[in-house]
C-alpha positions as CSV (number, residue, x, y, z in Angstrom):
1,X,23.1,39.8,20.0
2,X,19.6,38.9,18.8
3,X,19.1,35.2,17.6
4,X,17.3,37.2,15.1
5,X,19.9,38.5,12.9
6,X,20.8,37.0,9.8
7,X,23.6,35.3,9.0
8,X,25.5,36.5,6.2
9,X,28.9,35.0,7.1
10,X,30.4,33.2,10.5
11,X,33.7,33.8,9.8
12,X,34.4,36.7,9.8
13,X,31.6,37.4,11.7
14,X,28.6,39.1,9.3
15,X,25.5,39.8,11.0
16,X,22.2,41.5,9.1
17,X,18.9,42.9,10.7
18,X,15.8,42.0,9.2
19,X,14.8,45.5,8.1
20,X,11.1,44.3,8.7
21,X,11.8,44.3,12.6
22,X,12.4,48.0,12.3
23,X,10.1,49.6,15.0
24,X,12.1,52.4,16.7
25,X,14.2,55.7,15.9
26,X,17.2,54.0,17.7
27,X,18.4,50.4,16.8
28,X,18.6,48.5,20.0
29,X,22.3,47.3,20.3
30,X,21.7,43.4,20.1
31,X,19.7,43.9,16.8
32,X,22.3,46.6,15.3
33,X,24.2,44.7,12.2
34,X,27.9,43.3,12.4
35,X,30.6,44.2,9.7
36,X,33.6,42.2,9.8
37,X,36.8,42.1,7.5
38,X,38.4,39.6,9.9
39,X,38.3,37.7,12.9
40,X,37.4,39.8,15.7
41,X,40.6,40.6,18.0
42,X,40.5,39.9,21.6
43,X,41.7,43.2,23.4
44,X,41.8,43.8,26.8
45,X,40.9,47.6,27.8
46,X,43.3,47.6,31.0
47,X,46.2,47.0,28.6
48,X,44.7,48.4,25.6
49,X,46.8,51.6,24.2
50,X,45.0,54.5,21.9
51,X,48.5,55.6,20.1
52,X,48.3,59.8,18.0
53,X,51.0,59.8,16.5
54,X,52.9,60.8,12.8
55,X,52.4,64.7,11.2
56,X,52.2,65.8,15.2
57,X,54.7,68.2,17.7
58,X,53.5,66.2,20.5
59,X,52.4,62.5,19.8
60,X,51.0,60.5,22.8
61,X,49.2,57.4,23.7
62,X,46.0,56.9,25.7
63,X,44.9,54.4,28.1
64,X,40.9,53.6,28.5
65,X,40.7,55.1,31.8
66,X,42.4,58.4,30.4
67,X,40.0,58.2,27.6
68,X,37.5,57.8,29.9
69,X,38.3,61.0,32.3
70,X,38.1,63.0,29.2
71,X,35.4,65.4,28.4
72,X,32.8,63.4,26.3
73,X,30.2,63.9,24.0
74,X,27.0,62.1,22.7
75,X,25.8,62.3,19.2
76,X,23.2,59.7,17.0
77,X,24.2,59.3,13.7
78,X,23.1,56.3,11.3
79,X,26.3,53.9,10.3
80,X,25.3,52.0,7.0
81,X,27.4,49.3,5.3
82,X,28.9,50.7,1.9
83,X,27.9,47.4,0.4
84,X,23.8,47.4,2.0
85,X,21.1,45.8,-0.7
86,X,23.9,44.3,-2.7
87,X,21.8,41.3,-3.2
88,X,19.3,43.1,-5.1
89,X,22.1,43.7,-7.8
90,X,20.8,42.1,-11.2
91,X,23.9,40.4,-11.5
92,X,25.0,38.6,-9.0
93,X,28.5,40.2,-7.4
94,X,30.9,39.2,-5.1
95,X,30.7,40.9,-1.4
96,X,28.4,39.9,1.8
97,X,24.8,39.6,0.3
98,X,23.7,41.9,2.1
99,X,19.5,42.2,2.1
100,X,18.2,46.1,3.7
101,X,19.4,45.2,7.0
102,X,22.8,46.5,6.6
103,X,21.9,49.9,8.2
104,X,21.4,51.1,11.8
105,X,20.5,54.2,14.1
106,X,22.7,54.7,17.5
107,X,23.4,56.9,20.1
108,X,27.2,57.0,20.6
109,X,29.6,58.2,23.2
110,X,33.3,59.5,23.3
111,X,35.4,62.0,22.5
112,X,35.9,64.1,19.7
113,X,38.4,63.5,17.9
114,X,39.4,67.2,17.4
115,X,40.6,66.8,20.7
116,X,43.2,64.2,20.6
117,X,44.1,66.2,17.8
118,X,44.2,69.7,19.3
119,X,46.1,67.8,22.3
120,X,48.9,66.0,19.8
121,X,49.5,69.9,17.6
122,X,49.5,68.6,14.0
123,X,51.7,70.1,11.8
124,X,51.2,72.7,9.2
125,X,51.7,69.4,6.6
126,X,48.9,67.6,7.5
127,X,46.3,66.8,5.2
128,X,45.1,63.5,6.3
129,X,44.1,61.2,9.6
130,X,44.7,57.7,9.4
131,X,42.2,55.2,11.6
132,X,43.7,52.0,12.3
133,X,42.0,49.1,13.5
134,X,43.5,45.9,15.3
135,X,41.7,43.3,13.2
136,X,43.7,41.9,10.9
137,X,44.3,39.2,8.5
138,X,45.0,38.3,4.7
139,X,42.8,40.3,2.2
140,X,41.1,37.7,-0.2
141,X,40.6,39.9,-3.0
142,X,42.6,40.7,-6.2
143,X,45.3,42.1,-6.0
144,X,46.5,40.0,-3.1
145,X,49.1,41.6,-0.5
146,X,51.4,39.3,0.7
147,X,50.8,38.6,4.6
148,X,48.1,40.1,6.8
149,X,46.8,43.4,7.1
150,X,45.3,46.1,9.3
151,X,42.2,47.3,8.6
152,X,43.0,51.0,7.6
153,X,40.7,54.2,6.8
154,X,41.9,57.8,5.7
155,X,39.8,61.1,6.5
156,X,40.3,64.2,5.1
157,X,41.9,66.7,7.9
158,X,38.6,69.1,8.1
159,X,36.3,66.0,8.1
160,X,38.0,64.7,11.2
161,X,38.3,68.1,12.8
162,X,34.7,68.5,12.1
163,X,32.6,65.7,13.9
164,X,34.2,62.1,14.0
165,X,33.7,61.1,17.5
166,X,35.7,58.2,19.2
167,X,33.3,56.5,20.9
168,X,33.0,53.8,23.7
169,X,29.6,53.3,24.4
170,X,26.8,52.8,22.1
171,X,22.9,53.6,23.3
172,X,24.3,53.9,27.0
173,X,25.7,50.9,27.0
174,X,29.7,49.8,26.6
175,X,30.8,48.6,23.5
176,X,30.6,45.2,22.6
177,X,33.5,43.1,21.1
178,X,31.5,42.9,18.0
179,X,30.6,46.5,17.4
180,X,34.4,47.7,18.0
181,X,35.1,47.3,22.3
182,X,37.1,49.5,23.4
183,X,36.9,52.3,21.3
184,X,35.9,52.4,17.4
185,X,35.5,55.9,15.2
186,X,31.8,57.2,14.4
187,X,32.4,59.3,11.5
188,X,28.8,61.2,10.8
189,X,26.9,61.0,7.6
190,X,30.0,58.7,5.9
191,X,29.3,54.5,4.8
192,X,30.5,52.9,8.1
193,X,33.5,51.6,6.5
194,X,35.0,54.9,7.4
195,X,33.8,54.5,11.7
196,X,36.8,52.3,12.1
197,X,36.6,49.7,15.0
198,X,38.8,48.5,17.3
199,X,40.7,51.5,17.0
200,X,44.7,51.2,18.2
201,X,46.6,54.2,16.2
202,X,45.6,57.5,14.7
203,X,48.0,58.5,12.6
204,X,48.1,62.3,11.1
205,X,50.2,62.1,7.7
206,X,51.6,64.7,5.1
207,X,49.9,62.9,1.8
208,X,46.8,60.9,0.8
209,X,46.5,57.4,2.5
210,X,46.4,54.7,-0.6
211,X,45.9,52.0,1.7
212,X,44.3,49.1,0.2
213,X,40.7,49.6,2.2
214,X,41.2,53.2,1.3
215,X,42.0,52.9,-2.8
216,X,41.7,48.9,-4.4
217,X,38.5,48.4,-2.5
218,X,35.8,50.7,-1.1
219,X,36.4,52.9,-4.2
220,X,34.5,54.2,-7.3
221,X,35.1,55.7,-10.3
222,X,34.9,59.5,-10.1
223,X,34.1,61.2,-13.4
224,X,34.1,65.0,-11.8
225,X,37.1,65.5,-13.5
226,X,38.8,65.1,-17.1
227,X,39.0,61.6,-17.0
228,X,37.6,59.0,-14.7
229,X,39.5,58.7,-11.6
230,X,39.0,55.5,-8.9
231,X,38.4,57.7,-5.3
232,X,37.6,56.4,-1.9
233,X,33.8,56.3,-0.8
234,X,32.9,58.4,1.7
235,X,29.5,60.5,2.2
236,X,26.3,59.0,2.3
237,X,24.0,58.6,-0.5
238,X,19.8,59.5,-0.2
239,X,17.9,56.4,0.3
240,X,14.2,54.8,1.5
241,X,13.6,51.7,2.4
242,X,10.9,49.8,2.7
243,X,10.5,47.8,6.3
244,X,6.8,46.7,5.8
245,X,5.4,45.3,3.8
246,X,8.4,42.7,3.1
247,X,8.8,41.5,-0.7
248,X,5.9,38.8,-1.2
249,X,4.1,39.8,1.7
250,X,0.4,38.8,1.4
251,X,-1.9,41.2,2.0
252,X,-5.7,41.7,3.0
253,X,-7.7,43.1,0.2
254,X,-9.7,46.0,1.6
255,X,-8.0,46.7,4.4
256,X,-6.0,49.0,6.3
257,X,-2.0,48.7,6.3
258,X,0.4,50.7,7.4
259,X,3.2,50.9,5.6
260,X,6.5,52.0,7.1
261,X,10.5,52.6,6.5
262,X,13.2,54.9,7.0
263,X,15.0,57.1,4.7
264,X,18.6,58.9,4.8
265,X,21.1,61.5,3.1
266,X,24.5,61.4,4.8
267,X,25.2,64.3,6.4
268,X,22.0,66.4,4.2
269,X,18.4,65.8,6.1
270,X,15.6,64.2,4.3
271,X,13.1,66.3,3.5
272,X,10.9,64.1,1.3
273,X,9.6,60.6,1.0
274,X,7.1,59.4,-1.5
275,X,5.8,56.0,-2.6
276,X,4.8,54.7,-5.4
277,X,2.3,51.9,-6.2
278,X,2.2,51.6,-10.1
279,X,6.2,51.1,-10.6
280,X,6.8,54.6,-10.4
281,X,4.1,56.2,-12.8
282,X,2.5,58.4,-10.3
283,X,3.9,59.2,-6.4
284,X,2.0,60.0,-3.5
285,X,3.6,61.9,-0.5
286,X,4.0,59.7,2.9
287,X,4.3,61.2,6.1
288,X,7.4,61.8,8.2
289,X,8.1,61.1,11.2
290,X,9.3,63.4,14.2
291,X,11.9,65.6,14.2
292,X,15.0,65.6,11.7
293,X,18.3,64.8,13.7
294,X,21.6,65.6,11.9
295,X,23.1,62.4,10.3
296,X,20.5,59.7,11.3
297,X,17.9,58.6,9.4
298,X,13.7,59.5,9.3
299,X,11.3,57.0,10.1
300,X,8.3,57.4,7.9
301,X,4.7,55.9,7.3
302,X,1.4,55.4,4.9
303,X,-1.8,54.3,5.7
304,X,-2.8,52.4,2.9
305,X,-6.6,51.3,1.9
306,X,-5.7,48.3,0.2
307,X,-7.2,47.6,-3.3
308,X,-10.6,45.6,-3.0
309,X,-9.7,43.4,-5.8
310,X,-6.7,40.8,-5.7
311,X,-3.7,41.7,-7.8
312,X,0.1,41.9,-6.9
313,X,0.9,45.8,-6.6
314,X,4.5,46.6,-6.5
315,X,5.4,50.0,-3.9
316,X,8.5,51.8,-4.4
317,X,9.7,54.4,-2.0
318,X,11.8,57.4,-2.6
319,X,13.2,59.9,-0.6
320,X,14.6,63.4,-1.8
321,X,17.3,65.4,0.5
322,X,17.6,69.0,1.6
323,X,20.2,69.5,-1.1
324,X,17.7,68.5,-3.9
325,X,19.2,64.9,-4.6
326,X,16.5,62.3,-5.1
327,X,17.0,59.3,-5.1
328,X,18.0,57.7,-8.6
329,X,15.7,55.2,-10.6
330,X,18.7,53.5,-12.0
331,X,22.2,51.8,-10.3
332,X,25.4,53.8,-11.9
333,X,28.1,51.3,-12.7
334,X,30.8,53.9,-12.0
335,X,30.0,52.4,-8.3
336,X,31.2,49.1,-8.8
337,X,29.4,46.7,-5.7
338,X,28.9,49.7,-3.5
339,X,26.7,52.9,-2.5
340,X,23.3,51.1,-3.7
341,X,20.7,53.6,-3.3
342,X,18.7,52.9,-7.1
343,X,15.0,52.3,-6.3
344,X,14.3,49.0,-5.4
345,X,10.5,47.8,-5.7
346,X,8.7,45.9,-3.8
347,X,5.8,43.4,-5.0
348,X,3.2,42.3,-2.7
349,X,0.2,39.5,-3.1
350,X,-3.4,41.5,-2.4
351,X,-5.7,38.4,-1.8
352,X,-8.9,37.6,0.2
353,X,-7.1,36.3,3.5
C-alpha cells in the first residue's frame, strides 16, 4: 500500500486516498482505500472453503483452485464507502472521517455469481442472497449484540443474478489481505458496503436478511411509502468531486489551471458535469472525459483562466445522470451519516505567486 494514504483508523485498519492524487481512470491497487469493520482475518487460500448453501437443492462448497478452474469474467466498476465526505458534515458525526478519498475505480476478476447459483438450484422460495464475511468482532455501536459478529450483507435475488461478480483479482493482480484475499463480492453500481470481503458463505434464504449491517446500521429512512420506513442502502447516489484544486489551494492569478475530478451515478452513466465559480449562481459545462463505462466513474476537466485580481473564489462541481438526477444542493437527513452526495464547495486563495 502507498505510504500515501491517510490514516483514518489503525485498528481496524482505515485507509483514505488523497483524492488530489487522482490521475488515472483506474485506481492503482496500493493507492485504492481500505474499509475495515474489524481486524483483518488471516486465511489461508489452500484451506480456505467458499460454502452455497441454505434456500438451494444442491448446496456445495468451493475450494480456490476450483474457483479458479471456473469460467471467469472481468468487469470495472467504482466501489465507494457508504460513509465517503462524512467529514464535511456540519455537525460533526460519529463514523471514519472520511475526506473525498473514500472512492475508487478497479478492474476486477472472478466469477459471476449467477453461476454458483445456477450450479447450487435455488429454490422457488428464494428471495434473498446472504454474503458473509470472515471478519469478525464485537459491534461498538448502540444497540450492542452480545459477543462477536460476522460481517453480513443481503442482496435482493435479481440483483445477485444480475452482475455481482466474486472476484479474486483486482487490476490483474491477486487480491491483497486488505482488499478482501481470497475472494470478496463486487456488487456493480451499489456503496461498497454491499461487495463483501473475505467472503466464506453465501447463503440463499426464504425472507429478508435483518442482520445488523443490513438493518441497525447502513440504513436510511425511506419515505416512498405511507410512513417512513428504515431500509438498507444500496444503489449509488450521482456525485462530482473535485480532485484539484484541493480546498485552500493557492492559486496563480492569471494563469492557466486545469481543474479536474470524477463524477458517478451507481449503476446510471453520467452524462453531465458542470462547475460553478460564484457558489452556485451561474454553471459552466466542463468537459468529459473518454468513454462512459457501466458502473465506474468519469474523469472530467476545465481549463480555467484564472481571475487577474486576487480574491478567494469558491468552485462547486455537479454532475447530472442519464436518469435525470442531479446532484442535490442540500444533505437530506432521512440519510443519517451516509450516501453524502450534497454539493460540497471548494474555496481557493487567487494571489500573485
Amino acid at each position: 500500500m502507498s505510504e500515501d494514504l491517510i490514516v483514518r483508523e489503525q485498528e481496524p485498519l482505515n485507509l483514505e486516498m488523497p483524492f488530489s492524487s487522482l490521475d488515472g481512470f483506474i485506481t492503482p491497487n496500493e493507492s485504492f482505500y481500505v474499509r475495515c469493520h474489524f481486524p483483518i482475518p488471516e486465511i489461508s487460500a489452500e484451506s480456505w472453503r467458499l460454502k452455497v448453501e441454505g434456500e438451494v437443492e444442491g448446496p456445495f462448497e468451493l475450494s480456490y483452485d476450483e474457483l479458479l478452474g471456473m469460467e471467469k469474467r472481468t468487469i470495472t466498476a467504482t466501489l465507494e464507502c457508504a460513509g465517503n465526505n462524512r467529514i464535511f458534515l456540519e455537525r460533526k458525526v460519529k463514523g471514519v472521517q472520511w475526506a473525498l478519498g473514500a472512492v475508487g475505480n478497479a478492474s476486477w476478476t472472478g466469477v459471476p455469481l449467477s453461476t454458483l447459483l445456477d450450479r447450487a438450484k435455488i429454490k422457488a422460495s428464494a428471495v434473498e442472497v446472504i454474503l458473509e464475511g470472515a471478519d469478525e468482532g464485537e459491534v461498538d455501536k448502540s444497540p450492542r449484540l452480545p459477543g462477536k459478529i460476522s460481517f453480513c450483507r443481503s442482496l435482493p435475488l435479481s440483483k445477485a443474478r444480475a452482475d455481482v461478480l466474486l472476484a479474486y483479482e483486482m487490476n490483474g493482480e491477486k487480491l491483497s489481505a486488505s482488499h478482501g484475499s481470497p475472494l470478496r463480492a463486487i456488487v456493480p453500481g451499489w456503496y461498497a458496503m454491499a461487495s463483501v470481503k473475505w467472503l466464506r458463505r453465501i447463503i440463499v434464504t426464504a425472507k429478508p436478511f435483518n442482520g445488523f449491517y443490513q438493518s441497525l446500521d447502513y440504513s436510511y429512512w425511506d419515505r416512498s411509502g405511507p410512513l417512513p420506513t428504515l431500509a438498507p442502502l444500496a444503489e449509488q447516489q450521482v456525485k462530482a468531486e473535485i480532485a484539484r484544486p484541493e480546498n485552500g489551494e493557492a492559486i496563480a492569478a492569471n494563469s492557466a489551471y486545469r481543474i479536474h475530478g470524477a463524477a458517478w451515478a451507481g449503476s446510471a452513466s453520467v452524462t453531465r458535469v458542470e462547475i460553478s465559480f460564484d457558489s452556485g449562481a451561474t454553471w459552466r459545462d466542463v468537459k468529459l472525459l473518454g468513454e462512459p463505462v457501466e458502473n465506474a466513474w468519469r474523469l472530467w476537466e476545465y481549463q480555467w483562466h484564472t481571475p487577474a485580481i486576487a480574491g478567494r473564489p469558491i468552485i462547486i462541481a455537479r454532475a447530472t445522470d442519464s436518469r435525470g438526477t442531479v446532484q442535490p444542493v442540500e444533505r437530506s437527513g432521512d440519510r443519517g451519516t451516509y450516501m453524502i452526495n450534497h454539493l460540497l464547495p471548494i474555496e481557493v486563495e487567487v494571489r500573485a505567486l
